[in-house]
Backbone as ProteinMPNN parsed JSONL, in Angstrom:
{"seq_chain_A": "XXXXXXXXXXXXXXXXXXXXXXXXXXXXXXXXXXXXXX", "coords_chain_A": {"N_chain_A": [[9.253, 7.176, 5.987], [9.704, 4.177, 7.2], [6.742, 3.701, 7.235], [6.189, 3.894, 4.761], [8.015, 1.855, 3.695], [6.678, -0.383, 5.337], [3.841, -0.15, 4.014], [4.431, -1.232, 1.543], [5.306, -3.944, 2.029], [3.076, -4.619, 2.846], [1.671, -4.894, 0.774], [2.831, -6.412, -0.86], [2.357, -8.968, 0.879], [-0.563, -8.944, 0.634], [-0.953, -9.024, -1.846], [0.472, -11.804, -2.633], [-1.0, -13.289, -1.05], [-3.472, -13.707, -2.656], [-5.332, -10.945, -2.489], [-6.161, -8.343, -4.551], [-5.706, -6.492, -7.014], [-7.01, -4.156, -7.512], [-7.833, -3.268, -4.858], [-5.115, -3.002, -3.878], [-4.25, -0.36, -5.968], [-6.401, 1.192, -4.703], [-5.233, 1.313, -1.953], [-2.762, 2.089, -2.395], [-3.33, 5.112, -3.47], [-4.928, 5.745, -1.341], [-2.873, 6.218, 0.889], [-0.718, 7.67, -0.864], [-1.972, 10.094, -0.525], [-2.279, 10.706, 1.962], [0.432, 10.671, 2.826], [1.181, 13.169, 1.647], [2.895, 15.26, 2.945], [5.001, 14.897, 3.61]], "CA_chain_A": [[9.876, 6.134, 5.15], [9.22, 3.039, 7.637], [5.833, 3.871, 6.844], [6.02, 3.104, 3.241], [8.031, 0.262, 3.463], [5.389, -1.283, 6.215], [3.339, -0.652, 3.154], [4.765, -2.185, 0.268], [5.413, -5.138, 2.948], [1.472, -5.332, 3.197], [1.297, -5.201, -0.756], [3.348, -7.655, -1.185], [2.281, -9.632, 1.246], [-1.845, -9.144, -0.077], [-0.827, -9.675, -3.64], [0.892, -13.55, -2.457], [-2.574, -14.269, -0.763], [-4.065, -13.387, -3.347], [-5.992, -10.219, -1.885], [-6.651, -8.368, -5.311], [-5.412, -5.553, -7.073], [-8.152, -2.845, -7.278], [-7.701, -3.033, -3.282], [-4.161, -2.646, -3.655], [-4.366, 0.614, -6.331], [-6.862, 2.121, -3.67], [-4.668, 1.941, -0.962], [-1.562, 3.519, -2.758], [-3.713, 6.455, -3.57], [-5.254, 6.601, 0.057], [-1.514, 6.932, 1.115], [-0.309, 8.697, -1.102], [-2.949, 11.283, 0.059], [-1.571, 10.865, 3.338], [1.822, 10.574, 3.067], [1.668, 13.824, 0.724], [3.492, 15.876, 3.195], [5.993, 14.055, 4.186]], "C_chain_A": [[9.527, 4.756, 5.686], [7.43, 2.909, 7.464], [5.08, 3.271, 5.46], [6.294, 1.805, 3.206], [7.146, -0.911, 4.178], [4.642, -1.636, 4.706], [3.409, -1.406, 2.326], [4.962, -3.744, 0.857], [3.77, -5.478, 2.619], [0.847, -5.65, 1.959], [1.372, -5.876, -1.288], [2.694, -8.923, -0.731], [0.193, -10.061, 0.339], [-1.889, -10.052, -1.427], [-0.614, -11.252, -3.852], [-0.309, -14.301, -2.302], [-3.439, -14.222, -1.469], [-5.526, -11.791, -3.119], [-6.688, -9.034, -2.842], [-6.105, -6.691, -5.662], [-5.6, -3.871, -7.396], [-7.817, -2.698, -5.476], [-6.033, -2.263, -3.444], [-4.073, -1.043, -4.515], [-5.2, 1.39, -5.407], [-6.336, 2.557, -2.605], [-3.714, 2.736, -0.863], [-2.261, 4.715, -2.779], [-4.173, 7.197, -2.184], [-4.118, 7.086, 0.738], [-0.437, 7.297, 0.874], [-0.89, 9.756, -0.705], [-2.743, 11.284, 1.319], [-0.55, 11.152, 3.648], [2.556, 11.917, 2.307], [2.923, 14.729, 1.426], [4.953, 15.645, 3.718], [7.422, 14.095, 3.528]], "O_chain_A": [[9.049, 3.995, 4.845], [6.972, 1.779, 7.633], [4.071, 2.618, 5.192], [5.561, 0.859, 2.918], [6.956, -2.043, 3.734], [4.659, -2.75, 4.183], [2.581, -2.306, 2.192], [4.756, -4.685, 0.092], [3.404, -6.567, 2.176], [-0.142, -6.372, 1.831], [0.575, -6.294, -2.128], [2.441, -9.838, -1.514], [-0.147, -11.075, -0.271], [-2.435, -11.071, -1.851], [-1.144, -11.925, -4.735], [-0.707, -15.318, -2.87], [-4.475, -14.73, -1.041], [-6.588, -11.885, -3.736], [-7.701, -8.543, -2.344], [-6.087, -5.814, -4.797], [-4.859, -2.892, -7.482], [-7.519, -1.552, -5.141], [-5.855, -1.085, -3.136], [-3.771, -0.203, -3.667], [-4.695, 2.496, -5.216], [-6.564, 3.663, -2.117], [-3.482, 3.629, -0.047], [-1.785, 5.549, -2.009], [-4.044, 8.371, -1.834], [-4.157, 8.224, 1.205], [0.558, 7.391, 1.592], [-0.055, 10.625, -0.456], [-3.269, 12.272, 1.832], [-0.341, 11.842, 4.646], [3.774, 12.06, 2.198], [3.895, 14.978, 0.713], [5.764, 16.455, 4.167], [8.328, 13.393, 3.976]]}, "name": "protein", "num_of_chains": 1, "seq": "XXXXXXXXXXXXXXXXXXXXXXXXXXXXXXXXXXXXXX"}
């Protein structure tokens, strides 16, 4: 769970700097594919 929210922290934070949101859809899926077992 601190895991995720790190993430969505780093999503958030990308999305402000403008960091782009094809990056951001790739990384949910990379961890969701990580985080499947969890």
């Amino acid at each position: 769970m601190l895991i995720f929210l790190s993430y969505i922290y780093n999503v958030t934070f990308q999305r402000f700097i403008g960091f782009g949101i094809v990056f951001d859809l790739s990384m949910a899926i990379n961890y969701s594919s990580l985080n499947i077992n969890d």
